[in-house]
C-alpha positions in Angstrom: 0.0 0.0 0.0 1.2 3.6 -0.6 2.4 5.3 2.2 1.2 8.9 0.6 -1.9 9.5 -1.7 -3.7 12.4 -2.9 -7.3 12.1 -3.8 -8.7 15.1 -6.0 -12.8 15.3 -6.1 -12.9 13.6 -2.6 -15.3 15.4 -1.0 -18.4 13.5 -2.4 -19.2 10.0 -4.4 -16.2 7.8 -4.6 -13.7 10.0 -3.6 -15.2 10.6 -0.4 -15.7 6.7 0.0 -11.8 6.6 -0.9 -11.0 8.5 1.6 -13.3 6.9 4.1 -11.6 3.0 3.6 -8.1 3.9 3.2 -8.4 5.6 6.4 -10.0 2.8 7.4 -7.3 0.4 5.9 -5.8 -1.9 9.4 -2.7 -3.1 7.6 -0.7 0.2 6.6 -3.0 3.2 6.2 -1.3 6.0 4.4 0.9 8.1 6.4 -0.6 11.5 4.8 -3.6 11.1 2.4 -4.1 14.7 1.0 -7.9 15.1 -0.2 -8.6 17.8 -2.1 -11.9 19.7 -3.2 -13.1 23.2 -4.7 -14.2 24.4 -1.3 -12.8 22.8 1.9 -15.0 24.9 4.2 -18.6 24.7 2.1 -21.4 22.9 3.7 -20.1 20.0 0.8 -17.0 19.2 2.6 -18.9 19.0 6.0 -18.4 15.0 6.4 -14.4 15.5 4.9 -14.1 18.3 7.9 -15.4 15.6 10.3 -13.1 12.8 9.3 -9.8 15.1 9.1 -10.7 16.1 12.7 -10.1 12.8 14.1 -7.2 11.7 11.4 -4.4 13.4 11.8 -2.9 11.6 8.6 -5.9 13.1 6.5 -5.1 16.8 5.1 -7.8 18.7 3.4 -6.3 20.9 0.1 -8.4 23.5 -1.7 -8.0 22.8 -5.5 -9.9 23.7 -8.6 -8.9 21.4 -11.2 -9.8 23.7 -14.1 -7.7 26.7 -12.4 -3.8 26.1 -12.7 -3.6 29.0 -10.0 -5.1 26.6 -7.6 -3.2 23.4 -8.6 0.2 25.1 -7.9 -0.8 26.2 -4.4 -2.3 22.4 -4.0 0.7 21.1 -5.0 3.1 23.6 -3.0 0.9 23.1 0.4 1.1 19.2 -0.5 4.6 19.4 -0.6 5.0 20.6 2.9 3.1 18.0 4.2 4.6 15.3 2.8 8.2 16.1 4.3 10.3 15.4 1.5 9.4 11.9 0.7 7.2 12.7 -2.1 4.0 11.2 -3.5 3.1 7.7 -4.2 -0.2 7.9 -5.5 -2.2 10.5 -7.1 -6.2 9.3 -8.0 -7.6 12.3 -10.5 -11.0 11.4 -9.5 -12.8 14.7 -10.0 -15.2 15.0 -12.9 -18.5 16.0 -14.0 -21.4 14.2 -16.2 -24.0 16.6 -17.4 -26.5 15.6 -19.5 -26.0 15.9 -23.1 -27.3 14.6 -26.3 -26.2 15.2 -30.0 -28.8 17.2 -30.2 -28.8 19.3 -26.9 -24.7 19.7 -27.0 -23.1 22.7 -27.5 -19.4 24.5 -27.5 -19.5 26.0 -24.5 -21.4 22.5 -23.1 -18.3 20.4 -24.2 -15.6 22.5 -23.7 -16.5 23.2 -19.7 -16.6 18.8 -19.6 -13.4 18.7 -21.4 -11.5 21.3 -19.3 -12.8 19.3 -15.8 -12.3 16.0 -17.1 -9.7 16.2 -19.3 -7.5 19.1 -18.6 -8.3 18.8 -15.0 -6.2 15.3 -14.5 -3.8 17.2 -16.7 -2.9 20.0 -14.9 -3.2 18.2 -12.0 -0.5 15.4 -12.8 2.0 18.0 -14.3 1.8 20.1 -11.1 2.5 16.7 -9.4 5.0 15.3 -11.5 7.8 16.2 -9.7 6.5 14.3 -6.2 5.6 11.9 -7.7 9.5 11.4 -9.7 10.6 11.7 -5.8 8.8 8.8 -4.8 9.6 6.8 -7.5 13.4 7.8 -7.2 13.5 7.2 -3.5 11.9 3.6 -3.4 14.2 0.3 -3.5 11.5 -1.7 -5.8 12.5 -2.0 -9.6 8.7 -3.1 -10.7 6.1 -0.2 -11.2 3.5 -0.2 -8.4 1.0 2.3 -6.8 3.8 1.6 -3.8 6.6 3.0 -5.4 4.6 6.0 -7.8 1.2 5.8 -9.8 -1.6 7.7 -11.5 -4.6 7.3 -11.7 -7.5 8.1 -13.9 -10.8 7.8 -13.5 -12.3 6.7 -16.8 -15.7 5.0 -17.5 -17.0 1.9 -19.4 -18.4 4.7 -21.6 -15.6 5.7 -22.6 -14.6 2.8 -24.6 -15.9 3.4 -28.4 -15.9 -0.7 -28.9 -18.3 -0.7 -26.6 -20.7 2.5 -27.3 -23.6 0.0 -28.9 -24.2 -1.7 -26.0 -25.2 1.6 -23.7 -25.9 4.1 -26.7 -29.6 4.6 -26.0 -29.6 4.6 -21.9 -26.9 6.6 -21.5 -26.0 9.0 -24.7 -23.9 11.6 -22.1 -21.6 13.1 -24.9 -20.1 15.5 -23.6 -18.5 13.0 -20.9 -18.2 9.9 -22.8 -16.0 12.0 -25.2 -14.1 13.4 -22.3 -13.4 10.0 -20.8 -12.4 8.8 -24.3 -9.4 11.5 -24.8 -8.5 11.1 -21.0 -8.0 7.5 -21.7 -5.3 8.7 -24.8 -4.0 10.8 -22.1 -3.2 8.1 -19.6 -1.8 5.9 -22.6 0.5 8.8 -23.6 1.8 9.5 -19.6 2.1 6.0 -19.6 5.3 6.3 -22.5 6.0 9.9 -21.5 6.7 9.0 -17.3 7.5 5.0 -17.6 11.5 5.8 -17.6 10.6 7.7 -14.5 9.3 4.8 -13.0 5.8 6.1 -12.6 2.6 3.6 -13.3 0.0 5.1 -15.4 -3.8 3.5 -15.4 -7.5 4.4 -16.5 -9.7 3.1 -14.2 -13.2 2.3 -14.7 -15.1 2.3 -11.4 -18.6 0.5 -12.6 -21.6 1.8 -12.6 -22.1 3.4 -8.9 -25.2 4.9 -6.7 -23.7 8.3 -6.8 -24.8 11.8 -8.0 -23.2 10.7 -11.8 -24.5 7.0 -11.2 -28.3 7.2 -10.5 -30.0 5.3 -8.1 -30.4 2.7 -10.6 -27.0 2.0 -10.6 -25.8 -2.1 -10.6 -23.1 -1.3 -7.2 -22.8 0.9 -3.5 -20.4 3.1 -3.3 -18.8 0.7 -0.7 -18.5 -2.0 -3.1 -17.2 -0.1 -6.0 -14.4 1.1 -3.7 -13.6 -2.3 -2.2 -12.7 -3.0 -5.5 -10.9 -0.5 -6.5 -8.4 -0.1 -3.4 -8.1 -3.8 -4.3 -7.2 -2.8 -8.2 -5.3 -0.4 -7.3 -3.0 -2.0 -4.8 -2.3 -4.7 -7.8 -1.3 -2.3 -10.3 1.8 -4.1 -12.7 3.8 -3.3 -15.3 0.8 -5.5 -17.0 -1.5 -2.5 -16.6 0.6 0.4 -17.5 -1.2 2.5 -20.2 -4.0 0.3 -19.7 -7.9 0.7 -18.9 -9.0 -1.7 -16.2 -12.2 -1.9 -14.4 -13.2 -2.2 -10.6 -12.7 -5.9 -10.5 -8.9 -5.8 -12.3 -10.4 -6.5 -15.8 -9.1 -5.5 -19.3 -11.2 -2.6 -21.1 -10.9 -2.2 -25.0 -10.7 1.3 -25.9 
């Protein structure tokens, strides 16, 4: 398990349930997890507030994803909490899913999903980088792992155009699905771009969750999708660099 992680988007949904069980983790918790959201003292991060109270390893960060302003100060404030040890795992979970047809999409509509879930995890990971080269550079294992240095991404099933047919009709979300799409080429290229760093590089698709973005009609708890992912994402190989995997470890085509 990483000894440092940074969650972004964790103060609702799955990042708050990320938060909740690595804090929760008996064997090896993190020794800082850094959460970050848009407005640490809004009545939105009320139950984050409550669980950094009584964790002293849990350290709230104001970021806003889409303003580069913001991820420097994140990223500087991270660094001082972190003591020189660097970052181990960074999880761009923040993102948005409006609704959005071909007919009702618009520029403004797909460029505002495109900068939060696209340029977002960007900015985000550059602003980053260098923690995460520490982390990699200061650990003894040769083998990529979210233990040594990893990203992230939150993708989506929807994302994958093999597979548009089968969830067209239910869920046309365009703006999003096109979002998650290029973040996936994103994670691929950072997966080339950082592997000589020795930094692991995934898309993650969480399932389809009970959240805000979910519905209530959704197939899995929040609980249950994160279960699986903490479990994913503690056996991150070399096998998955530059790859989309799901909640359960499985292969995604594009």
């Amino acid at each position: 398990m990483p000894e440092s992680v940074l969650v972004t988007g964790a103060n609702r949904g799955l990042g708050l349930e990320l938060v909740k069980q690595l804090l929760r983790k008996e064997e090896k918790p993190p020794k800082v997890l850094l959460a970050t959201c848009r407005d640490p003292q809004g009545p939105w991060a009320q139950e984050l507030r409550a669980l950094a109270s009584t964790h002293p390893n849990l350290v709230i960060l104001q970021l806003e994803v889409t303003d580069p302003a913001s991820v420097q100060s994140a990223a500087k404030e991270a660094e001082s909490h972190l003591g020189g040890q660097g970052l181990n795992l960074l999880v761009n979970n923040a993102g948005v899913m409006p609704a959005c047809t071909l007919e009702s999409a618009t520029t403004k509509g797909m460029l505002d999903v495109y900068n939060v879930n696209l340029v977002g995890p960007m900015l985000v990971t550059k602003a980053f980088l260098p923690l995460l080269k520490r982390a990699a550079q200061a650990s003894p294992d040769t083998a990529l792992s979210c233990a040594k240095a990893a990203i992230v991404n939150m993708s989506t099933f929807l994302s994958s155009i093999e597979k548009v047919p089968v969830m067209y009709h239910s869920t046309p979300a365009i703006s999003y699905r096109c979002s998650k799409a290029v973040l996936n080429m994103l994670t691929k290229l950072q997966s080339m771009g950082y592997k000589e760093d020795g930094i692991l590089c995934t898309a993650l698709h969480p399932g389809w969750v009970k959240t805000d973005m979910g519905t209530e009609e959704a197939d899995l708890t929040v609980e249950e999708s994160v279960a699986g992912i903490l479990g994913v994402i503690c056996g991150l190989s070399e096998k998955h660099h530059g790859a989309l995997v799901t909640w359960e470890g499985k292969a995604l085509p594009w």
